[in-house]
C-alpha positions in Angstrom: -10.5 -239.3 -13.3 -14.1 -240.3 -12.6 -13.2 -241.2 -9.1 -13.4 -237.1 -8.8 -16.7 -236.6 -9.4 -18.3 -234.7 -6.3 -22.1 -235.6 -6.5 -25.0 -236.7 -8.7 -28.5 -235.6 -8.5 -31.6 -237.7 -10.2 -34.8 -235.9 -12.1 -37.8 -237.3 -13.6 -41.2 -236.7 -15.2 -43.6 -236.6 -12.5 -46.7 -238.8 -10.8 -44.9 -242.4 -10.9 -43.7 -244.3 -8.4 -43.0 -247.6 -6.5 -44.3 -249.7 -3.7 -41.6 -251.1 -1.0 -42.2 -253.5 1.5 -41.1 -253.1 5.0 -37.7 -254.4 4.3 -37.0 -252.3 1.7 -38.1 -254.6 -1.2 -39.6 -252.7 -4.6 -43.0 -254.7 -5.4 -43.4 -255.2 -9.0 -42.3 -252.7 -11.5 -43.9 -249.0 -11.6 -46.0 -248.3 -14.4 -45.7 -244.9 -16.5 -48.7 -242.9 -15.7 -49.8 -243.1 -19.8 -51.3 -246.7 -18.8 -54.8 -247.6 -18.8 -54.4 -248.8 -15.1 -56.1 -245.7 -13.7 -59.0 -245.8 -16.7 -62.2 -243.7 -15.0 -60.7 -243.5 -11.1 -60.3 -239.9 -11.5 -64.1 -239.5 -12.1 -64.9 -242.3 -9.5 -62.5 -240.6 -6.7 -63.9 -237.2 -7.5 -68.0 -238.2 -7.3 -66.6 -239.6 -3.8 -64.2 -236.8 -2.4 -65.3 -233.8 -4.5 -63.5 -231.8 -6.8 -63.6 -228.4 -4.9 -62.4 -230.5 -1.6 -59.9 -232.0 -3.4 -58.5 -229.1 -4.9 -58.5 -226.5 -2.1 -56.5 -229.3 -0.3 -53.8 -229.5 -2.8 -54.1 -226.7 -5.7 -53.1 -229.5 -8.5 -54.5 -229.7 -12.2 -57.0 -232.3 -12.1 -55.5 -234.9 -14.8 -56.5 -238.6 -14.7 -52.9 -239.8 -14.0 -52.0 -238.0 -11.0 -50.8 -240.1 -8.4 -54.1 -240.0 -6.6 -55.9 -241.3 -9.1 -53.4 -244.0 -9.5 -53.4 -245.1 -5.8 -57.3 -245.1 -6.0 -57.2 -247.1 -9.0 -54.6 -249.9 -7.5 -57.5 -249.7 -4.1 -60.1 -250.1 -6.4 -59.1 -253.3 -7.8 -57.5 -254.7 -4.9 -54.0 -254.6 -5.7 -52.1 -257.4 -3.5 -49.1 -254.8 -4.0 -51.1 -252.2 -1.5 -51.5 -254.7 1.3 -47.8 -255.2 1.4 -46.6 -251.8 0.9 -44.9 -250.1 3.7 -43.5 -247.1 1.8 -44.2 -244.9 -1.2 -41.5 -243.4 -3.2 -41.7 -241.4 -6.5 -39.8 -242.2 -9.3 -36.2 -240.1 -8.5 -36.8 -240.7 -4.7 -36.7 -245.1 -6.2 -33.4 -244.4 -8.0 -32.0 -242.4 -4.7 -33.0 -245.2 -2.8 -30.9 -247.8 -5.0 -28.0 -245.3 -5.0 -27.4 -244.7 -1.8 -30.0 -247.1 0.8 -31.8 -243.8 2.2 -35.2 -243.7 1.8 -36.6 -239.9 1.1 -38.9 -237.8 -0.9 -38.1 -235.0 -2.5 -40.3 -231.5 -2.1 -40.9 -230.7 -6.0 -41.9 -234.4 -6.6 -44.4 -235.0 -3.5 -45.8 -231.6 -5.1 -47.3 -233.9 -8.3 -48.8 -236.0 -6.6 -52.2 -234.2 -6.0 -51.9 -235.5 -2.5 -49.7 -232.9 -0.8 -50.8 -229.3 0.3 -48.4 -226.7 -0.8 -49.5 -224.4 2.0 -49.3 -226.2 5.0 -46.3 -228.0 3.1 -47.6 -231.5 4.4 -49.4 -234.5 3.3 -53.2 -234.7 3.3 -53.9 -237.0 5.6 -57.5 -237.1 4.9 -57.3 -238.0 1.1 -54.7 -240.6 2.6 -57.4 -242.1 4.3 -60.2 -241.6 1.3 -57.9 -244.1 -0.4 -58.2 -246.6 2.4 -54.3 -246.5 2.5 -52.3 -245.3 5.6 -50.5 -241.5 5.7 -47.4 -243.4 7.0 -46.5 -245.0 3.5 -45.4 -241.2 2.8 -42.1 -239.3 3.8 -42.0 -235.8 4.8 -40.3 -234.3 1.9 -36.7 -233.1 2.0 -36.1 -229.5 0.2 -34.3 -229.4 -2.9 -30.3 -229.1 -2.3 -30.2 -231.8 0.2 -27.6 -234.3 0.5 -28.7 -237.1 0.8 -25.5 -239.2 1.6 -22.7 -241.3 -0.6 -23.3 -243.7 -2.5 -24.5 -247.4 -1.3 -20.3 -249.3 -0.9 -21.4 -251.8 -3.3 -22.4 -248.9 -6.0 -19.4 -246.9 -5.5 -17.3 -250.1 -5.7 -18.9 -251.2 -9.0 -18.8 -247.6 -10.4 -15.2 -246.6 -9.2 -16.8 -243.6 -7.5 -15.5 -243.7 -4.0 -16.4 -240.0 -2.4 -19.6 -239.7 -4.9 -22.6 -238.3 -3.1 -25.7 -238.0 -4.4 -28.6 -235.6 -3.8 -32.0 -234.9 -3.8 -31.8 -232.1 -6.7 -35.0 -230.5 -7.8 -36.4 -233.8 -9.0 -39.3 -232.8 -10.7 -37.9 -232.5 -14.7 -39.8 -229.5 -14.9 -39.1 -227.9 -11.3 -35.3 -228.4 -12.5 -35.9 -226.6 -16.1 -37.4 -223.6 -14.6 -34.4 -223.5 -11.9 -32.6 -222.9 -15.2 -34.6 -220.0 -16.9 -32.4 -217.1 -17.9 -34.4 -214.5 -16.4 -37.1 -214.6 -13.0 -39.3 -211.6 -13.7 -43.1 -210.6 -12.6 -44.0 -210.3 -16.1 -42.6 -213.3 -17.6 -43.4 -216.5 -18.4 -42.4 -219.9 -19.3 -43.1 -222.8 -21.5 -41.0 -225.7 -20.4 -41.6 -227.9 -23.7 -41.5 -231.2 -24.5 -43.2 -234.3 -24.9 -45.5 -232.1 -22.4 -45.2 -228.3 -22.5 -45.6 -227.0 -18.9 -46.5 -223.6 -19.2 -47.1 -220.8 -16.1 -45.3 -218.7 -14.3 -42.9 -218.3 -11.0 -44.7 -217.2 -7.7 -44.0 -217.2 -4.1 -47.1 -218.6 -2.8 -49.3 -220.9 -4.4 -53.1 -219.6 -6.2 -55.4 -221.9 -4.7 -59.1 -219.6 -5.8 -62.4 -220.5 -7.8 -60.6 -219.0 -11.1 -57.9 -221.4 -10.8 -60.0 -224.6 -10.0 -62.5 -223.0 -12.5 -59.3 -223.2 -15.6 -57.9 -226.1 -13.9 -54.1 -224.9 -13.1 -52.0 -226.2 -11.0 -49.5 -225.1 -7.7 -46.2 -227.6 -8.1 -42.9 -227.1 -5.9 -40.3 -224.9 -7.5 -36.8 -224.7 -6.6 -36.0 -222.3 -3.0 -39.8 -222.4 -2.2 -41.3 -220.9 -5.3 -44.4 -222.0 -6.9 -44.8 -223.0 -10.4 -48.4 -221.2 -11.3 -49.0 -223.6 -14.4 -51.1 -225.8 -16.5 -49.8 -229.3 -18.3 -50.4 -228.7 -22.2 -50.0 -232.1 -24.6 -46.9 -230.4 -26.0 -44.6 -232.5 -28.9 -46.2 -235.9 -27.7 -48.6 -235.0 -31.2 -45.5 -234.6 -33.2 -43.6 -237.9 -31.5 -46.8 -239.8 -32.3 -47.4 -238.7 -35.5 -43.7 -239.9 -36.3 -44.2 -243.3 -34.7 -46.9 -244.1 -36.9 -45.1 -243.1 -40.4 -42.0 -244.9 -39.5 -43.5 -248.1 -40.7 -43.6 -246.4 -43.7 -40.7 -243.6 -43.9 -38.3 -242.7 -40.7 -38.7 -239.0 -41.0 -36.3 -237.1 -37.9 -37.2 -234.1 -36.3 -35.5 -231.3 -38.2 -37.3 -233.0 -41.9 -40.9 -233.0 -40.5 -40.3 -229.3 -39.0 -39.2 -228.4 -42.9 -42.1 -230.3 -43.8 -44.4 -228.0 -42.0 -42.6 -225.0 -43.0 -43.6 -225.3 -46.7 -46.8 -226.6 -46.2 -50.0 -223.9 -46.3 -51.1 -222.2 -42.9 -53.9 -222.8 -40.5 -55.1 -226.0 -42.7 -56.7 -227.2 -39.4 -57.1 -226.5 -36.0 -57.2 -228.9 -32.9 -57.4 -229.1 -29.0 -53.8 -230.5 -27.9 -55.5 -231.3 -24.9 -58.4 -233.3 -26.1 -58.7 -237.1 -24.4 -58.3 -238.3 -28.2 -54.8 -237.7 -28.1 -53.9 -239.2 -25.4 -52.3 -242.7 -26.5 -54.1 -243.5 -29.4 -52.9 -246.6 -31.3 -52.8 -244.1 -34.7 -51.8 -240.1 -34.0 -52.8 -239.2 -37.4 -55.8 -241.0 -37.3 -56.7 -239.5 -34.2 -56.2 -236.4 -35.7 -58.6 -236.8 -38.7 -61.2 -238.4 -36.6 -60.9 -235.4 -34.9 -61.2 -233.3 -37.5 -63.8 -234.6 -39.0 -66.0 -234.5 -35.3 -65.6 -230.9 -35.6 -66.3 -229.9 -39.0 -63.0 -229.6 -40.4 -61.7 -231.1 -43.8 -58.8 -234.1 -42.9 -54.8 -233.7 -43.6 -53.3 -235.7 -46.1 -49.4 -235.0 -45.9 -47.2 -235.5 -42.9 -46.1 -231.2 -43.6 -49.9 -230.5 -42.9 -50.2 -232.8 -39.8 -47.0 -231.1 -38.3 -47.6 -227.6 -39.0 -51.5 -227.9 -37.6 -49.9 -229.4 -34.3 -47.2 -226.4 -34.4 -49.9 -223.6 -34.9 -52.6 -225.2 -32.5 -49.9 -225.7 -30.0 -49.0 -222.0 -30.5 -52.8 -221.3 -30.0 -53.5 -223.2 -26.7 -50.3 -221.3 -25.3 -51.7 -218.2 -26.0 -55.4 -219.0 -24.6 -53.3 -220.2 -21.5 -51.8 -217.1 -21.1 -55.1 -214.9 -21.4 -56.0 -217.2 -18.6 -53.3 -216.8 -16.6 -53.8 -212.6 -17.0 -57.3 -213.7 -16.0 -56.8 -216.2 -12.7 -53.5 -214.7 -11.3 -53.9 -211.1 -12.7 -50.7 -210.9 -13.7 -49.8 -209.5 -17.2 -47.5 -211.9 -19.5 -45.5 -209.2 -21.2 -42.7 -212.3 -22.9 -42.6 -215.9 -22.9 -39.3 -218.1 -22.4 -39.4 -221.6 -23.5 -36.9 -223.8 -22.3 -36.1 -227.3 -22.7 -35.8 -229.5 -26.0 -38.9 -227.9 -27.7 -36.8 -224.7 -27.8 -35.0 -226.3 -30.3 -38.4 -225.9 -32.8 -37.5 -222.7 -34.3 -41.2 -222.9 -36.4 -42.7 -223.6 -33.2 -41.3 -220.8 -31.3 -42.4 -218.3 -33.9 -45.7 -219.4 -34.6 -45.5 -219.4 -30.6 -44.9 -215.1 -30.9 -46.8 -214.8 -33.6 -50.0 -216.5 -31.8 -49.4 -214.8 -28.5 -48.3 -211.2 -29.7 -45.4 -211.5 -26.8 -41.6 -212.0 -27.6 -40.1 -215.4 -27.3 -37.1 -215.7 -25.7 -35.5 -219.4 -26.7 -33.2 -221.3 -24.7 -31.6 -223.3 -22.9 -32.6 -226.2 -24.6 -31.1 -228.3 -22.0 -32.2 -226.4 -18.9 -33.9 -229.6 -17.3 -30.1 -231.0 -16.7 -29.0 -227.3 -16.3 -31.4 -226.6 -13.5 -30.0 -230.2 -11.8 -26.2 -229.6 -12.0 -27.0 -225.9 -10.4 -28.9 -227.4 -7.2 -25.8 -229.5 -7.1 -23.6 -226.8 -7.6 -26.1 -225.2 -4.7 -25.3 -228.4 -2.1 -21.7 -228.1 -2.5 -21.8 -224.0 -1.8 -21.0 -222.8 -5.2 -24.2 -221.0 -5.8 -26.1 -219.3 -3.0 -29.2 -218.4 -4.7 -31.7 -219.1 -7.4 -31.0 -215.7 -8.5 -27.3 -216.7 -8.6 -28.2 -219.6 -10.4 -30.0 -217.8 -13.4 -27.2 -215.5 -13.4 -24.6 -218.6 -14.3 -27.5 -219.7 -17.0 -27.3 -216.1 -18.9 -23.6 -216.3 -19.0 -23.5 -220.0 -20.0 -25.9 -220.4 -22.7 -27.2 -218.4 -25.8 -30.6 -217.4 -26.3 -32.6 -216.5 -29.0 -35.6 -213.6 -29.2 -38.2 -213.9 -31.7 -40.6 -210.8 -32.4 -44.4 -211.5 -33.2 -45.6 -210.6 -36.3 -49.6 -209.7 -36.1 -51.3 -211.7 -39.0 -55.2 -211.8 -40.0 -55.1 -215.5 -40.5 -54.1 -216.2 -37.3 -56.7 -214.1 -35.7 -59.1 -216.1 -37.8 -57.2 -219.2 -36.4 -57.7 -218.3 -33.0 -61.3 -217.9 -33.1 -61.6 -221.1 -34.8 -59.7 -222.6 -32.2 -62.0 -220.7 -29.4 -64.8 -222.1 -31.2 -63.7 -226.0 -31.5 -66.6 -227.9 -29.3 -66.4 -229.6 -26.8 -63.1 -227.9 -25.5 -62.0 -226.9 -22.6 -61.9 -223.1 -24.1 -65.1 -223.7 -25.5 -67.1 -224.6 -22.2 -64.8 -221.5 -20.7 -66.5 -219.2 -23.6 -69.9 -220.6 -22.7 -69.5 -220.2 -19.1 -68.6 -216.4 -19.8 -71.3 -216.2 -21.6 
């Protein structure tokens, strides 16, 4: 019966959180880091703090919704929620909270925020204070694994779950996912893919250098102490957008627009996944063409164009990403797993081969709640290691190897992608120059 279940574990997307007051009370609702709240505090904070400080200090990607950026944003305008705050919690450490009363923060989460330091595993104190907000509304973090007690009586009652204890699993969505790669090795790497694709690789100690402020990547927590080594790509958020716009007009689902771009003609158009235009515009495929046309390019008509463009630029950012990770962290990617939903995208995972000349290794396409049932699994002593864990993963779950299959017009493709102004590859090409 349910009354047997042992323990739960909570993970999500990273950055958000809530305000308490000092009796515990959440102060207004948290809002998702894709609202214009934090509009230009990234470039304000910076021209105060400065980029290189700010980075040595915590080794995270510089992206305008960190956590940081949306603390100095609520200072900024005087948010009455910031006077009254006596605690900060991120979005799993809130729903822990209401589970069980505890108030913690989890290691993999704090990582996020752009306001921890990874090596002396503590908060910054002195960005803290750049803020004008005190250290104190922070918790220490607690590592991955660690119970964090049963549930609140009330919760349990109401649930019929009377010996259910919840803990603090690896709550970072993508710190879980990796937890649940098949394989750890020095040469691979890994694209957890989704609305964002999160692509790096697994290290023991984080890269904190020029090079990696230089191409922007960032040092998040990883399950057992490892760092993630990666950078944030836009991922399928093109695709989800581009589908929310034509569903006033025709509810297309995921495997008809991936058919879609399957029969339509290669490398029609090449974008920057990353550009601000994509963002949250009101109109994806608008954005798209207005794009397009900025750069020079002829505009797509049919949703199979606008799909299989995403796909193949996707595919080309992943593998500029990976010649910059050979570059920053010298370490050669020989093949690529991607995990998570976006596994699913058999197109995507070819034109993923084919653009980075590396094997893809596909699967699990639900290694987010994978990697959190194995820290579980971990707190209750059923599985000692991470090594232990990916061991489990391998024997639980198929996986799928794609070959690449060199092809001039995506050479051409990448060049025109290298090319595209105003990008972030573009300034790198001009500052190699």
């Amino acid at each position: 019966g349910a009354s047997g279940l042992e323990s739960l574990a909570v993970d999500t997307w990273g950055v958000d959180f809530g305000l308490l007051a000092r009796d515990g009370t959440l102060l207004g609702l948290p809002l998702s880091y894709r609202d214009l709240r934090a509009h230009g505090a990234m470039d304000e904070f910076v021209r105060k703090v400065g980029r290189e400080t700010i980075y040595e200090a915590t080794g995270i990607q510089f992206l305008p919704f960190n956590s940081l950026f949306q603390l100095f944003s609520m200072a900024r305008d005087r948010s009455p929620l910031l006077e009254t705050a006596a605690r900060l919690l991120f979005m799993p450490d809130l729903f822990n909270f209401f589970l069980t009363g505890r108030q913690a923060t989890e290691y993999t989460i704090a990582s996020t925020s752009q306001l921890f330091d990874p090596r002396a595993m503590r908060w910054r104190e002195d960005l803290f204070e750049a803020l004008g907000i005190p250290p104190g509304i922070a918790l220490d973090p607690v590592a991955p694994g660690t119970v964090l007690g049963p549930l609140l009586e009330s919760v349990a009652a109401e649930a019929g779950l009377p010996s259910t204890r919840v803990v603090a699993t690896a709550s970072h969505d993508t710190a879980a996912a990796v937890a649940a790669m098949p394989a750890a090795d020095a040469n691979g790497a890994f694209i957890s893919s989704g609305t964002w694709s999160c692509l790096g690789i697994e290290i023991p100690a984080p890269i904190i250098s020029r090079a990696s402020l230089a191409h922007n990547f960032t040092n998040e927590g990883g399950a057992a102490g490892t760092i993630r080594f990666l950078k944030n790509v836009m991922g399928l958020w093109l695709v989800q957008g581009c589908r929310k716009s034509w569903a006033r007009r025709c509810a297309y689902d995921y495997p008809e627009l991936t058919a879609l771009a399957e029969a339509a003609p290669p490398f029609r158009a090449v974008i920057d996944p990353d550009a601000a235009d994509f963002m949250n515009p009101p109109d994806m495929p608008e954005a798209i063409n207005a794009f397009l046309r900025r750069t020079g390019q002829a505009p797509l008509e049919t949703p199979g164009e606008f799909i299989r463009s995403i796909l193949e630029s996707l595919a080309l950012k992943y593998r500029y990403v990976i010649e910059e990770i050979g570059r920053v962290a010298g370490r050669a990617v020989e093949r690529v797993h991607i995990i998570g939903g976006g596994s699913r995208n058999e197109l995507l995972n070819r034109l993923t081969a084919d653009a980075t000349g590396r094997p893809v290794i596909a699967g699990p396409a639900e290694a987010t709640s994978t990697g959190n049932i194995l820290i579980q699994l971990q707190a209750a002593g059923a599985v000692r290691s991470l090594a232990e864990m990916r061991a489990v993963v391998r024997e639980s779950f198929p996986v799928r190897t794609y070959l690449p299959r060199p092809s001039p017009d995506g050479k051409d493709a990448y060049r025109r992608f290298l090319e595209l102004p105003g990008t972030a590859a573009a300034e790198a090409l001009e500052g190699r120059a």
